[in-house]
C-alpha positions in Angstrom: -9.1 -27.2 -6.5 -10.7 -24.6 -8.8 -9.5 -24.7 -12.6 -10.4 -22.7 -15.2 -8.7 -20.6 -18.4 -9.9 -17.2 -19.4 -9.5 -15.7 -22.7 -9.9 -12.5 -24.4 -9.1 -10.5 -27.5 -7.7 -7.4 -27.5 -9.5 -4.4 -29.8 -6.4 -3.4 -32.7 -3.9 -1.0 -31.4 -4.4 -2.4 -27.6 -2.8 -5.5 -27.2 0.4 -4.4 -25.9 -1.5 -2.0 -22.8 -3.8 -5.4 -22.0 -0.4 -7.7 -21.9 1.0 -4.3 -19.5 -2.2 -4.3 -17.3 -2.3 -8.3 -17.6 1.4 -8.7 -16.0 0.7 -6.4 -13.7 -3.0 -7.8 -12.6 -1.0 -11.5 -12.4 1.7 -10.2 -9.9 -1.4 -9.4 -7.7 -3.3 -12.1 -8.2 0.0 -14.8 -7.4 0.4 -13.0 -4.3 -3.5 -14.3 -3.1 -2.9 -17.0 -0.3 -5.7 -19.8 -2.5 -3.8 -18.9 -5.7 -1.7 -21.8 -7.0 -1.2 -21.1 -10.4 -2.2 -17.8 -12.9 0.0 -18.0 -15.8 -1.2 -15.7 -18.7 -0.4 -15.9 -22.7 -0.4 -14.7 -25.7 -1.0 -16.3 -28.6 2.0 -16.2 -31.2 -0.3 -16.8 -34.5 -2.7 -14.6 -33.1 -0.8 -11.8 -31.1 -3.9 -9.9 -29.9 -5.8 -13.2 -28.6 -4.5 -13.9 -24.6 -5.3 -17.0 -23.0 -4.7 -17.5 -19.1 -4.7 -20.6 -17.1 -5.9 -20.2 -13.0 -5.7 -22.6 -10.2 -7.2 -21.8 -6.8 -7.1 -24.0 -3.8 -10.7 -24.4 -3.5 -13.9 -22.7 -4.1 -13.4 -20.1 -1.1 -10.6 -19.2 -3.0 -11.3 -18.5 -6.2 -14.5 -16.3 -4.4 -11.7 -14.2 -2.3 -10.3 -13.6 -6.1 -13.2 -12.3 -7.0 -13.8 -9.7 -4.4 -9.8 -9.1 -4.3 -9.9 -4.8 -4.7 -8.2 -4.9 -7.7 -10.1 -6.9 -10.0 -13.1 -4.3 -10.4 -10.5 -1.9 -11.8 -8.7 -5.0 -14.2 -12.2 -5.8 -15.4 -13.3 -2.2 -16.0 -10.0 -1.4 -18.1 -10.8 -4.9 -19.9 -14.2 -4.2 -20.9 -12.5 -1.0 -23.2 -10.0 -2.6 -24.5 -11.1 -6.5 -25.2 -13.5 -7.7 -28.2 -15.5 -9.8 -26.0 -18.1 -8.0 -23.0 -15.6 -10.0 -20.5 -12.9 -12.5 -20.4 -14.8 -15.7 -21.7 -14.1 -18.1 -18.6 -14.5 -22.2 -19.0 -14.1 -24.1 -15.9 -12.3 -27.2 -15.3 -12.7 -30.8 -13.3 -9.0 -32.2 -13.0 -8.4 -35.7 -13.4 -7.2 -38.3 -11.4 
C-alpha cells in the first residue's frame, strides 16, 4: 500500500472554488483502479486549511495517479489559489 495525506491552504476569498475543484478532482481520482481510499477535508477551526488522506494499492499505483490527465490541470488551478507552491505531501508506513 501507498499512504500519504496532502494539505494546503487556500489564498482568502478561494476556499470555497478549491473545496469545488477538490470534489470534483476526488470523483476522478476514486474512479482510478489502485485507488483505495481519497477522502478530502476541511478544517472546521480553520475553514481555508484542507487536509486529504490517499491510499493506493501499491507504488505502480500511486505513479498511474500521477500521470492520470487530470492532475496537471488540478495542480495548475492549485498553484493560484493555495498558500503553499504545492499540496505539502507526508508519506506514510502502516502498521501491522
Amino acid at each position: 500500500m501507498k499512504v500519504l495525506y496532502a494539505e494546503f491552504t487556500a489564498i482568502d476569498g478561494m476556499a470555497e472554488d478549491v473545496e469545488w475543484r477538490l470534489l470534483e478532482f476526488a470523483e476522478s481520482v476514486r474512479n482510478e483502479p489502485g485507488n483505495v481510499t481519497f477522502a478530502p477535508h476541511r478544517r472546521v477551526n480553520h475553514p481555508n486549511k484542507f487536509f486529504v488522506y490517499e491510499v493506493y494499492r501499491d507504488e505502480a499505483a500511486f505513479q498511474e495517479h500521477l500521470a492520470a490527465p487530470y492532475q496537471g490541470p488540478f495542480n495548475d488551478f492549485l498553484a493560484g489559489a493555495i498558500e503553499e507552491p504545492k499540496s505539502q505531501l507526508t508519506f506514510l508506513n502502516l502498521l501491522g
